[in-house]
VEXDREN-2710 file (C-alpha; in Angstrom, 1 decimal):
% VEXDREN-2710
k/r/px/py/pz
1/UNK/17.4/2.0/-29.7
2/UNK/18.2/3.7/-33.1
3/UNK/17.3/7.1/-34.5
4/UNK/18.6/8.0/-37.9
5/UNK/21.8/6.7/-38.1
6/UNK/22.7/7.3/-34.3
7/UNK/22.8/4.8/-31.5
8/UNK/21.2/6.4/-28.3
9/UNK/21.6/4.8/-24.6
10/UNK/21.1/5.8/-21.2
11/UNK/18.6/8.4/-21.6
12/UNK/16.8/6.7/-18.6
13/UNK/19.4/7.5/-16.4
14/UNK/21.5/10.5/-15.1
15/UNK/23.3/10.8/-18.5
16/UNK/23.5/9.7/-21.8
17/UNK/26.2/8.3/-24.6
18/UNK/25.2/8.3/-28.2
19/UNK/26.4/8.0/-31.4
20/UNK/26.4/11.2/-33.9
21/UNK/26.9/10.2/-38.1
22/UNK/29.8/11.8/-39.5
23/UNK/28.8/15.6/-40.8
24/UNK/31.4/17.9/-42.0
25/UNK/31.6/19.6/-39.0
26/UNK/31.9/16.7/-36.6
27/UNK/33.5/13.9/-38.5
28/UNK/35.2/14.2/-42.3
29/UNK/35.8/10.6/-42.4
30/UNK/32.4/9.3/-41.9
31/UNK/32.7/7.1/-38.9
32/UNK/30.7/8.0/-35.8
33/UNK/31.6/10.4/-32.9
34/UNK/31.1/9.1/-29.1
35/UNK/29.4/11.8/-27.7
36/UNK/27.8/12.5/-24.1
37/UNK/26.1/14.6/-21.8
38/UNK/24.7/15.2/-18.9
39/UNK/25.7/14.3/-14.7
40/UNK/29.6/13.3/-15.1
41/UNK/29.0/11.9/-11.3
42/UNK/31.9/9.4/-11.1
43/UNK/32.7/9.8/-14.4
44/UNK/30.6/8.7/-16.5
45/UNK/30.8/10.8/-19.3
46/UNK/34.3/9.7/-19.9
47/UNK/35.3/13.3/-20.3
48/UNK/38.3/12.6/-18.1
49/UNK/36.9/15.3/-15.7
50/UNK/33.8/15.4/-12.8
51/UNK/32.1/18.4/-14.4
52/UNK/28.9/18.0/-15.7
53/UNK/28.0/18.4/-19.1
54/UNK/25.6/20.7/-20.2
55/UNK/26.2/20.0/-24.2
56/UNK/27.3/17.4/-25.7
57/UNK/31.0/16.6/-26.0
58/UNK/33.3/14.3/-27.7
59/UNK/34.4/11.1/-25.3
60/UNK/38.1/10.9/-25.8
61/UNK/37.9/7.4/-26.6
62/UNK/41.5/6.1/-27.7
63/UNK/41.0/4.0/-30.3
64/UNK/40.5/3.5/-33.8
65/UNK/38.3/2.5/-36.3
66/UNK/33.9/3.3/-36.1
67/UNK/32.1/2.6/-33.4
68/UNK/29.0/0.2/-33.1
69/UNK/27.4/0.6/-30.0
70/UNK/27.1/1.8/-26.4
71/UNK/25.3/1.9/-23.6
72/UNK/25.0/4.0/-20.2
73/UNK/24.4/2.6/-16.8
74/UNK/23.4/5.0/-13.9
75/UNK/27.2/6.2/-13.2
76/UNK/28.8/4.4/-16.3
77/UNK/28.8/3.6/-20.0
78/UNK/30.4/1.0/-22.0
79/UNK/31.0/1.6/-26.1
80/UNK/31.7/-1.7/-28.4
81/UNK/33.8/-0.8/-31.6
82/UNK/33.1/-2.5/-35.2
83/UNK/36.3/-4.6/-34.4
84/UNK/34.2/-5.9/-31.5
85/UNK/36.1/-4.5/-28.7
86/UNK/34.7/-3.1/-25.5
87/UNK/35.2/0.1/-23.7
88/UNK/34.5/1.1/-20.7
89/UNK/34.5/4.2/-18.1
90/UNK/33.1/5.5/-14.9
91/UNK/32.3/4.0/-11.5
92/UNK/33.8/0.9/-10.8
93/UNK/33.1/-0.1/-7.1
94/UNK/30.9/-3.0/-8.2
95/UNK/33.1/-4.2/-10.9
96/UNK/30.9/-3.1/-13.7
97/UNK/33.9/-1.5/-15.7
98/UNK/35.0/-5.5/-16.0
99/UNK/38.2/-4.5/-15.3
100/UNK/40.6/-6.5/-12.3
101/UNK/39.6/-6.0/-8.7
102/UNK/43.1/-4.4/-8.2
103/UNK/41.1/-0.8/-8.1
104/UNK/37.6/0.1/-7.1
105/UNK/38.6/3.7/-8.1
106/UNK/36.2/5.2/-11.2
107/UNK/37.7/5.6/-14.3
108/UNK/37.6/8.9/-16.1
109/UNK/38.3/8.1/-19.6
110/UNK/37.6/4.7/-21.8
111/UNK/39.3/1.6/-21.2
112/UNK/39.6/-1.3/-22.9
113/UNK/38.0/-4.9/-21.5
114/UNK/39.8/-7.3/-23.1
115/UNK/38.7/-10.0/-25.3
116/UNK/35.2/-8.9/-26.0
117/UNK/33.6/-8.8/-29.6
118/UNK/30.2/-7.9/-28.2
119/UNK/26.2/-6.1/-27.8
120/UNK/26.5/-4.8/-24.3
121/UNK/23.8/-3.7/-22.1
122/UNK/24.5/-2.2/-18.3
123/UNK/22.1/-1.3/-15.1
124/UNK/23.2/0.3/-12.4
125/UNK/26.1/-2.2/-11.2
126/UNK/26.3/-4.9/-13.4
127/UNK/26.8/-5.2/-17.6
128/UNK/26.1/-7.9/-19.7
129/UNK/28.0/-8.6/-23.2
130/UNK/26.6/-10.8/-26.5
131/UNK/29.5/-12.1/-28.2
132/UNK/29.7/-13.0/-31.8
133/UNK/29.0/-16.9/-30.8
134/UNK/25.5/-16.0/-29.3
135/UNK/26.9/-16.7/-25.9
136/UNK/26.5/-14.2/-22.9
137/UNK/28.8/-13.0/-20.7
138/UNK/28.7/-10.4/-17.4
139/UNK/30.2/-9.0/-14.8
140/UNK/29.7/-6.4/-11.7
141/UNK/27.3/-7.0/-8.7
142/UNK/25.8/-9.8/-8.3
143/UNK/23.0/-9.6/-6.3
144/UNK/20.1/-11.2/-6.8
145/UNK/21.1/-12.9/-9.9
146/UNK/21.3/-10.4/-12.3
147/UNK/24.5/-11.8/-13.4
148/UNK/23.0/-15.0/-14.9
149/UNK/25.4/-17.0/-12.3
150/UNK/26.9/-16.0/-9.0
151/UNK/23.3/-16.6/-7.1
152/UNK/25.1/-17.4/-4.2
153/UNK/26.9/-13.6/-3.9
154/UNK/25.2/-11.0/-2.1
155/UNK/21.5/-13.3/-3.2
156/UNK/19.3/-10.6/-1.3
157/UNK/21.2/-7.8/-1.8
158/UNK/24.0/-5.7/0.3
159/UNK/23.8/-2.5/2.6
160/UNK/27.3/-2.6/2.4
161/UNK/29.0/-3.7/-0.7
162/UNK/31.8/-5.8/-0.4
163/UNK/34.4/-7.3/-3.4
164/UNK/33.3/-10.5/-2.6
165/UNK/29.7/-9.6/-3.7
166/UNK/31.0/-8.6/-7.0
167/UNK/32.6/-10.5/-10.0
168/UNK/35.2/-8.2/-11.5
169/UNK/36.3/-9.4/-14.9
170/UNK/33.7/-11.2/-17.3
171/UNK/32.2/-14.5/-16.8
172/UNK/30.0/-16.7/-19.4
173/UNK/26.2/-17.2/-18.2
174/UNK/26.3/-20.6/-18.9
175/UNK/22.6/-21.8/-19.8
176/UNK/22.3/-19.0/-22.0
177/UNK/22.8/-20.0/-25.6
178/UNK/21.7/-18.4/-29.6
179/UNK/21.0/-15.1/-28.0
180/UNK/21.0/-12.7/-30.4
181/UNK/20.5/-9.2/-27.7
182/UNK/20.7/-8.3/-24.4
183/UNK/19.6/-5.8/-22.4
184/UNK/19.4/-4.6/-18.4
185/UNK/17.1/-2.8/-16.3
186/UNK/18.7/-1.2/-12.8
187/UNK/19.1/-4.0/-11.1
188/UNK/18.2/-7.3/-13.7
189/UNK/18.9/-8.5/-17.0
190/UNK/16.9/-9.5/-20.4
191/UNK/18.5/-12.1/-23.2
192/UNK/16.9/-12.6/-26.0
193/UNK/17.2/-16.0/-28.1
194/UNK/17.2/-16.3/-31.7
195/UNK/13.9/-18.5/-31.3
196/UNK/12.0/-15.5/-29.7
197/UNK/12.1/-17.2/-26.1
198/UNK/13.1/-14.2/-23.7
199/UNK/15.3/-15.1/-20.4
200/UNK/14.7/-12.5/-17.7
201/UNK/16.5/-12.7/-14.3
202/UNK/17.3/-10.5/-11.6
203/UNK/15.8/-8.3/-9.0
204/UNK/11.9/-8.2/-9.3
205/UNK/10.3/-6.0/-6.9
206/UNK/9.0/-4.0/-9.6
207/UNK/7.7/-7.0/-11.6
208/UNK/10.4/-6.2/-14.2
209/UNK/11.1/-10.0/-15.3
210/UNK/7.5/-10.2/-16.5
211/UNK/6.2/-13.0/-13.8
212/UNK/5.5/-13.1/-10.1
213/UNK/8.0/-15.4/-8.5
214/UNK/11.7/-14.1/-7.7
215/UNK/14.7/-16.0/-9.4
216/UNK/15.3/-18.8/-6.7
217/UNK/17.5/-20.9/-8.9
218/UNK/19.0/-19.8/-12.1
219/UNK/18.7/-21.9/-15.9
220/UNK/16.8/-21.3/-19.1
221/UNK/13.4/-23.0/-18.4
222/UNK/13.4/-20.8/-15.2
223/UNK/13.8/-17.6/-16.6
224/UNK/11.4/-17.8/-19.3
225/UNK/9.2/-15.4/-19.8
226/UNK/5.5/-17.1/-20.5
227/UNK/1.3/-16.3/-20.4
228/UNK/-1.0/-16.6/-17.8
229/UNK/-1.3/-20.0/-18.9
230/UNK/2.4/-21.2/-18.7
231/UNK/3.1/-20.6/-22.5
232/UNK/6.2/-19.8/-23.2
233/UNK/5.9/-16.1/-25.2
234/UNK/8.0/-15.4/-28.4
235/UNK/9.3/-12.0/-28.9
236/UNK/11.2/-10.2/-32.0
237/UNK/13.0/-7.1/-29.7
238/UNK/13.3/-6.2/-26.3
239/UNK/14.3/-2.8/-24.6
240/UNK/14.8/-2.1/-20.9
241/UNK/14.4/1.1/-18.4
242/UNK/15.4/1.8/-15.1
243/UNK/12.6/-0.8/-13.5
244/UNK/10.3/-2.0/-17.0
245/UNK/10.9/-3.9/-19.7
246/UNK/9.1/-3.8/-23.2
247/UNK/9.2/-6.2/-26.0
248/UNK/7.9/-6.3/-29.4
249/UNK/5.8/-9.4/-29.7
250/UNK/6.1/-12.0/-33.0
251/UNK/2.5/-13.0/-33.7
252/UNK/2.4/-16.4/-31.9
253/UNK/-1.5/-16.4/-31.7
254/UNK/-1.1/-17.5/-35.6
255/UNK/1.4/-20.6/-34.4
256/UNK/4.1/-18.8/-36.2
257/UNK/7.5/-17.5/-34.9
258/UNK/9.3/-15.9/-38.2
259/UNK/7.8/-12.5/-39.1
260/UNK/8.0/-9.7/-36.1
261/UNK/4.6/-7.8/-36.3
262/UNK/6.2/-4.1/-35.2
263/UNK/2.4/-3.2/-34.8
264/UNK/2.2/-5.5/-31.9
265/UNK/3.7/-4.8/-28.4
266/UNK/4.1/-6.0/-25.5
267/UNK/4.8/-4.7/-21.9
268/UNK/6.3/-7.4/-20.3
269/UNK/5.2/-6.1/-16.8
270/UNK/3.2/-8.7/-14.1
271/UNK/1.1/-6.1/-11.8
272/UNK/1.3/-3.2/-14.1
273/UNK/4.9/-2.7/-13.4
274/UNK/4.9/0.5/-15.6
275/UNK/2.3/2.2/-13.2
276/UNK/4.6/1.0/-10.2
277/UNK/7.5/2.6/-12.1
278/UNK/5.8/5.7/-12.7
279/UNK/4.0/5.9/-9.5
280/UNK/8.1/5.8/-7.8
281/UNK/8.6/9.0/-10.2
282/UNK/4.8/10.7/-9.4
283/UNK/5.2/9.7/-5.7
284/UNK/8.3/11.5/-5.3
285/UNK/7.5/14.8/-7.8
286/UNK/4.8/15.3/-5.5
287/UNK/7.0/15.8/-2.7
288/UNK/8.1/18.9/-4.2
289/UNK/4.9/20.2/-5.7
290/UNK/4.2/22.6/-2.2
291/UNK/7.3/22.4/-0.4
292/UNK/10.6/22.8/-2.7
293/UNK/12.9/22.7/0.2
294/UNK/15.7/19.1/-0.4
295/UNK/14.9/16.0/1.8
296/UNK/18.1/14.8/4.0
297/UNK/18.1/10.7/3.5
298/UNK/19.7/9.2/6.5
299/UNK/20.3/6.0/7.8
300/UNK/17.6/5.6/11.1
301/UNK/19.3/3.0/12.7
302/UNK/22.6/4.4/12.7
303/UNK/23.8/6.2/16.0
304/UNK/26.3/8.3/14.4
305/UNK/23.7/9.0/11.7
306/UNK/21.2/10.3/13.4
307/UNK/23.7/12.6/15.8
308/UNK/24.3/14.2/12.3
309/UNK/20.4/14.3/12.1
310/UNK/20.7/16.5/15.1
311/UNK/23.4/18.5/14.4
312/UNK/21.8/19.5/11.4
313/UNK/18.4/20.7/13.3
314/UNK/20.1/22.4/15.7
315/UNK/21.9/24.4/12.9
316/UNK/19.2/25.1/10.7
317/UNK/17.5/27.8/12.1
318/UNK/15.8/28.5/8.7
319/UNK/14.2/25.2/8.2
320/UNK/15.9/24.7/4.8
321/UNK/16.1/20.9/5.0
322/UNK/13.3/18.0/5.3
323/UNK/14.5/14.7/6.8
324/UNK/13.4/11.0/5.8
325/UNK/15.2/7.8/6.8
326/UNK/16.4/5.4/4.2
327/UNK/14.7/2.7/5.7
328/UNK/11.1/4.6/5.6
329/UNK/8.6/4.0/2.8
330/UNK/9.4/7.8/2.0
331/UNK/13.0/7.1/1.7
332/UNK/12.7/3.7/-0.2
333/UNK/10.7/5.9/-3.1
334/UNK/13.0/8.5/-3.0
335/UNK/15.9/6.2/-3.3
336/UNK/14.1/5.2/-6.8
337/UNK/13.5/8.5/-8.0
338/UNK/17.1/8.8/-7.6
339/UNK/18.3/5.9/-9.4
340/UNK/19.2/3.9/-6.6
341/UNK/18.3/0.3/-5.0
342/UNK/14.9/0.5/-2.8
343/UNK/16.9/-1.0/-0.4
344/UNK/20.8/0.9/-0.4
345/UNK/21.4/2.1/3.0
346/UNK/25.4/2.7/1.8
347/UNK/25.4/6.5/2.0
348/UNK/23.4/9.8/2.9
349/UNK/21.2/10.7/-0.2
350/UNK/20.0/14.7/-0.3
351/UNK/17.4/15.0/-2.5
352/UNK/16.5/18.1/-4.4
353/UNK/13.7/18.9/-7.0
354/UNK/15.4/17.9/-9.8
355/UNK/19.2/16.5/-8.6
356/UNK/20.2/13.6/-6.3
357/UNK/23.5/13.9/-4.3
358/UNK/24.9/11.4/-2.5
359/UNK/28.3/10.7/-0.5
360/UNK/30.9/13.4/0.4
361/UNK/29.1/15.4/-2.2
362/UNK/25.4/15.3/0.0
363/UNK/27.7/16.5/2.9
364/UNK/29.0/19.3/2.0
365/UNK/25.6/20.7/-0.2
366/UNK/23.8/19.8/3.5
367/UNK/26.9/21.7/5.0
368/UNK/26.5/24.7/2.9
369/UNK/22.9/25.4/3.9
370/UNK/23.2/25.4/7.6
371/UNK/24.6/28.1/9.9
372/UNK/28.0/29.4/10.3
373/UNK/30.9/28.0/10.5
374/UNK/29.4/25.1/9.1
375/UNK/28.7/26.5/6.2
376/UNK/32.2/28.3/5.9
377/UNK/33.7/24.9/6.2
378/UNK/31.8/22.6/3.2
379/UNK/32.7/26.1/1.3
380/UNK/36.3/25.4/1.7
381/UNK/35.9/21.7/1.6
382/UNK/34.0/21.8/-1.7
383/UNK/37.2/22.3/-3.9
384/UNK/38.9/18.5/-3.0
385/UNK/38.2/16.4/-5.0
386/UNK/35.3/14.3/-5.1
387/UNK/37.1/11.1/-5.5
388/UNK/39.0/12.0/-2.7
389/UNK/36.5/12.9/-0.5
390/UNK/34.3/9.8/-1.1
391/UNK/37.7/7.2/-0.2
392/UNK/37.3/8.9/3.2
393/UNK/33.1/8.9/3.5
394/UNK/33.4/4.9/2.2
395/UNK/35.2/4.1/5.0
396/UNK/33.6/5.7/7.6
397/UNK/30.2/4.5/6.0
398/UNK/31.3/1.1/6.0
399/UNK/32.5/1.0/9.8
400/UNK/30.0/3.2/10.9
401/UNK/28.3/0.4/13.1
402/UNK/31.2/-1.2/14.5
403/UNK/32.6/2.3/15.6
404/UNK/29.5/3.7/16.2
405/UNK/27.1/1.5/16.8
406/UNK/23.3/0.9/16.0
407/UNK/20.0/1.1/17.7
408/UNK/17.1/-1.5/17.2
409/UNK/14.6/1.5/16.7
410/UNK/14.2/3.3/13.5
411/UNK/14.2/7.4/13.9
412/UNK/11.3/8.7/11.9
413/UNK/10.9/12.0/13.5
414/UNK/12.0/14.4/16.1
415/UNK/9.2/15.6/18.9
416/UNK/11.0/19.0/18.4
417/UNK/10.8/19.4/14.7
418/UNK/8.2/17.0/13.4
419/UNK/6.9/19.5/10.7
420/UNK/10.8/18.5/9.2
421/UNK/10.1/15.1/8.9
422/UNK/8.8/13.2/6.5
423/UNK/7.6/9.3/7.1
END
């Protein structure tokens, strides 16, 4: 997406990157400034810090020479130079920084992935990259297959991620071929050829790929994108948000696939999509209209889960927080509000009116609002870093059956405190 001579990304997700021309007081050369703004959760604002930012700043990206293009992801961003390198910072449990799989660790400030002259595109855990050939190549999770390959990894989707679900340095989609962009919703991908034929593949519980069926076997006549009569559709640009796609459409009704008609579009959206997409948003806003207090997301099978989910009523004598477990219908739209996979049990979510928090972070805000010496303790537990807080949380999260075990019914409510809980 362009405006003016900037390059905007991410502003579908918790923070944006862009592109600023070169004015006197930002740039005397005349290249373009990387700047960003926004949630720095994991770092994705490459500021080399956690702090959000509020205006935008200058990414310290060490390189030289202008910059092309970037892109933001829900907790990272990637940023391709006119050299055609490719920079990349912020979370990296899934592999999306296309880095090695020697550190799962987020990365603060831009680092190179080497060997890509590239268009990239990212979702939540994945990125693609167009090099200069017209071939594709991706990396991150692969669930699904957003990846373009890897169907076999993690095909339906992981409560608890693993490094074997991901693919950590860059791999070529190999039946894609003359693709001139790319692009990625949260959880699925978008190449466009240079014919006009559009390749979707991925997750598609929101209809995002723009047909019914799921991707049950990965190559380019399978992933077209075509009428309610089977023919294939031809298509000029794409764009892609957290679970739509849009495209403009070249005029193929006159037999003719050379002049895009920017008058014409195209929501490339099977069972209005966009409504679903909006009704997530709507669905959860509405949550909030009456009642502004945050909503505890907890995991409803998990014993030691749901002895936190009592702890925390028998602390909050003020009835500050509302309770809904991932796994409910309530949680699962919540989850999407929030950025996150209908499906991602991984960690506790709080939810407030117009913030998410999740991990170590969703702890200690919970801790903070119920009764002494709780509260005294997230107080002085808030200072550690969050990093550091979270290597602790993922572990216990990711043993948290095997220590703790799991029961076969899911806790929806509480006969004590039902007016707490939402279903």
């Amino acid at each position: 997406m362009s405006i003016a001579s900037g390059d905007l990304s991410g502003l579908l997700h918790r923070h944006s990157t862009f592109l600023l021309s070169g004015v006197r007081s930002i740039s005397s050369s005349g290249h373009l400034k990387l700047l960003s703004f926004g949630s720095n959760a994991q770092g994705a604002l490459g500021l080399d810090s956690l702090t959000d930012a509020l205006e935008p700043e200058q990414v310290p990206l060490q390189a030289s020479g202008p910059i092309s293009h970037v892109a933001a992801g829900d907790y990272h961003s990637l940023a391709t130079l006119a050299d055609g390198s490719v920079w990349t910072w912020g979370r990296n449990s899934e592999g999306q920084l296309g880095h090695t799989a020697s550190s799962t660790s987020p990365t603060y400030v831009p680092k190179p992935v080497q060997g890509l002259p590239a268009q990239v595109a990212c979702g939540w855990g994945h990125a693609l990259a167009l090099l200069g050939d017209g071939t594709v190549v991706s990396w991150g999770y692969a669930a699904n297959g957003r990846l373009g390959h890897s169907l076999d990894l993690a095909a339906q989707g992981s409560q608890d991620i693993t490094p074997d679900d991901c693919i950590w340095e860059p791999k070529p989609v190999p039946w894609l071929s003359n693709i001139c962009q790319v692009a990625c919703t949260h959880d699925s991908s978008v190449a466009l050829a240079a014919d006009g034929s559009l390749h979707t593949f991925g997750a598609n519980d929101l209809s995002q790929l723009g047909r019914d069926n799921d991707i049950t076997e990965l190559g380019s006549s399978s992933s077209l994108v075509r009428d309610a009569n089977g023919e294939e559709l031809k298509f000029a640009k794409v764009a892609a948000g957290l679970g739509h796609s849009l495209a403009l459409a070249r005029d193929g009704r006159l037999g003719t696939a050379t002049t895009p008609r920017p008058s014409v579009s195209l929501c490339l959206q099977v069972r209005a999509a966009a409504s679903s997409s909006q009704a997530v948003g709507s669905s959860a806003a509405d949550l909030f209209t009456t009642d502004k207090r945050p909503i505890i997301l907890y995991d409803g099978v998990c014993n030691m889960c749901n002895g936190g989910v009592n702890a925390v009523l028998n602390t909050d004598d003020k009835g500050a927080f509302r309770l809904a477990a991932l796994q409910s219908e309530t949680g699962k739209r919540l989850l999407a509000h929030c950025g996150r996979a209908r499906d991602d049990i991984s960690s506790i979510v709080l939810v407030e009116e117009n913030r998410c928090h999740i991990k170590s972070d969703a702890i200690l805000k919970i801790g903070q609002g119920l009764n002494l010496p709780i509260a005294a303790l997230a107080t002085l537990a808030s200072p550690l870093p969050g990093p550091l807080r979270d290597v602790a949380y993922d572990q216990i999260a990711k043993n948290r059956y095997n220590i703790f075990g799991k029961t076969d019914r899911l806790r929806t409510t509480d006969q004590r405190f039902e007016e707490r809980f939402i279903s």
